[in-house]
C-alpha positions, 0 to 999 in steps of 0.5 A, spaced: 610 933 698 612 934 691 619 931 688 623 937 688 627 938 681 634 935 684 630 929 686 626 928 681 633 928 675 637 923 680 631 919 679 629 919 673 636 916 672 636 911 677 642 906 676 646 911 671 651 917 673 650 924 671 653 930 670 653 936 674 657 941 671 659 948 675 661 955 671 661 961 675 657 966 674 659 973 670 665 969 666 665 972 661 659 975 662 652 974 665 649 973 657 655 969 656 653 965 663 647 964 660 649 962 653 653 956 658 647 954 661 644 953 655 649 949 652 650 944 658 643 942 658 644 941 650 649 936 652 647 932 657 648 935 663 642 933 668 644 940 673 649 945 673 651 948 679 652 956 679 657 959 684 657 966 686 663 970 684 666 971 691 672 975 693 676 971 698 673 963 697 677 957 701 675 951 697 676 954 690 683 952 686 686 958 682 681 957 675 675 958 679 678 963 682 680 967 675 673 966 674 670 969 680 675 976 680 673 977 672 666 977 674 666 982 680 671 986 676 664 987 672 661 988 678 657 981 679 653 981 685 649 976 688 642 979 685 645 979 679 646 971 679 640 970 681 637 974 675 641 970 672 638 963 675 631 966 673 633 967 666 634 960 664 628 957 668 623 960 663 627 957 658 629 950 662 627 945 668 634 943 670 636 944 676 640 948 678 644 949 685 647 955 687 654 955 691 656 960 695 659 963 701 656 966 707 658 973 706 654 974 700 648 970 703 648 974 711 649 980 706 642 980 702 639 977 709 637 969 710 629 970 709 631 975 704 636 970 700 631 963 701 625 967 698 628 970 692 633 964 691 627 960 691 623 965 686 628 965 681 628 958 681 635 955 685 634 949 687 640 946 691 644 951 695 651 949 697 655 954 703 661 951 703 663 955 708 658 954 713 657 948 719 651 945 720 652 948 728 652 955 725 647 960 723 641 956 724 636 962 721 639 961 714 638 953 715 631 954 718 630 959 712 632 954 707 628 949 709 622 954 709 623 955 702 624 948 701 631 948 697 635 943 698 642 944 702 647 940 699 653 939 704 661 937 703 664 930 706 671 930 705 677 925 705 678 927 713 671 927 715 670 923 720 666 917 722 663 921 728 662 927 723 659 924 718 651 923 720 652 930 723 653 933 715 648 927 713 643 929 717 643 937 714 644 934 707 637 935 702 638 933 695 644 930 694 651 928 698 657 932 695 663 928 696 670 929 695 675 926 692 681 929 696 682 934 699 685 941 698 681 946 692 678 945 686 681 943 680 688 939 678 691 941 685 693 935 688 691 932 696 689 928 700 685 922 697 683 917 702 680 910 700 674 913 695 671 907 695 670 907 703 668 913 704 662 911 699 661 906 703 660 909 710 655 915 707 651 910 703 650 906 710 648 912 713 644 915 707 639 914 702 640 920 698 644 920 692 651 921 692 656 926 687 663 926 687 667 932 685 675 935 685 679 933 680 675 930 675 678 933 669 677 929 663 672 924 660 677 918 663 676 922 670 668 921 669 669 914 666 673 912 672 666 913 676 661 910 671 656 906 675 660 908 682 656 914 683 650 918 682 653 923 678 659 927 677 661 934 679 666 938 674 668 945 675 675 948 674 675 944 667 669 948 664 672 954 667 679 952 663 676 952 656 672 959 657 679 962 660 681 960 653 678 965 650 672 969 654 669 973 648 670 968 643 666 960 643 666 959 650 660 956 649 661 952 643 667 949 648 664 947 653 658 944 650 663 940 646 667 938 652 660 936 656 659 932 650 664 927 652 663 927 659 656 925 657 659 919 653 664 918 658 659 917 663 654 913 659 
């Protein structure tokens, strides 16, 4: 079996800690998105994650969610983000996972999404919303059309819970540095070293964290602790500074020093 791009981007840094920057697709534009994924491969991103502008999110902090009703306000759909996806892949091999919710997903349809989402080039898919348990049609539709599925370990997953996530996970384990929402908001943190601990007992994919990681002594912090790191809220920040105007600039710059950081 092939490599999938995903496998292929942590292998090929074996031993270092990537970086996996998140935007929002549609903010401040889909052009403009475009322009953001453009300058996050420049700086030295080894994925990016595109999240679904949605309207009713549980796991996102306020700047995502800024970000997410200033897309759908222009009308950003589903198709949209993955038009969007299809994009960039002409012009670029780096991963890309999508994160969503299950509304839009069952709204398009699971075979209809798995196909088009594996054609347009997505990598990874997070449904953030969604149980390993649940909508065995959407998981069995993924697989078919052998994308990753990424799932969420949190500071209160338990250890009877763990190998159930584990085992529906493809591509790589997400794991939170606290609980609550993205971005700056505080939670419950837990022992991060220990919960590290138990999913690589448990498992041999790489490992990401995200939640929190606001600045490059943030990402230095995990330097060589774990596979990659996961920013978000923070890119989302710097575009909300100014939609219209060097959104791109700044988050390249700002990637820039995550990638030094992390180095």
């Amino acid at each position: 079996m092939t490599p999938s791009r995903l496998s292929s981007a942590f292998g090929a840094r074996a031993g270092a800690t990537g970086l996996i920057p998140y935007v929002t697709a549609g903010f401040p534009s889909l052009d403009g998105t475009l322009a953001l994924l453009r300058a996050l491969e420049a700086a030295g991103a080894m994925a990016i994650e595109v999240g679904v502008p949605f309207s009713d999110p549980i796991a996102d902090g306020p700047d995502i969610q800024r970000a997410s009703e200033w897309a759908l306000r222009r009308g950003t759909s589903l198709k949209d983000v993955l038009d969007l996806v299809a994009r960039f892949r002409r012009e670029s091999a780096l991963p890309v996972i999508l994160m969503t919710y299950t509304n839009p997903v069952s709204r398009m349809g699971a075979e209809a999404f798995a196909a088009r989402a594996r054609d347009a080039g997505v990598d990874g898919v997070i449904l953030s919303d969604l149980p390993p348990e649940e909508s065995s049609e959407l998981w069995r539709a993924l697989d078919e059309a052998a994308l990753d599925t990424v799932l969420l370990v949190a500071p209160t997953t338990s250890p009877e819970r763990l190998p159930v996530l584990l085992a529906r996970c493809r591509g790589f384990v997400y794991c939170l540095s606290r609980t609550g929402v993205t971005g700056r908001a505080e939670g419950y943190a837990g022992s991060l070293d220990a919960r590290l601990a138990a999913i690589r007992a448990a498992s041999q994919l790489p490992v990401a964290v995200g939640f929190g990681i606001s600045a490059p002594a943030d990402a230095g912090a995990l330097r060589g602790r774990v596979h990659a790191v996961i920013v978000g809220a923070a890119f989302m920040r710097l575009v909300q500074q100014d939609p219209e105007h060097g959104s791109a600039e700044r988050a390249g710059a700002f990637a820039s020093e995550l990638v030094a950081a992390l180095r």
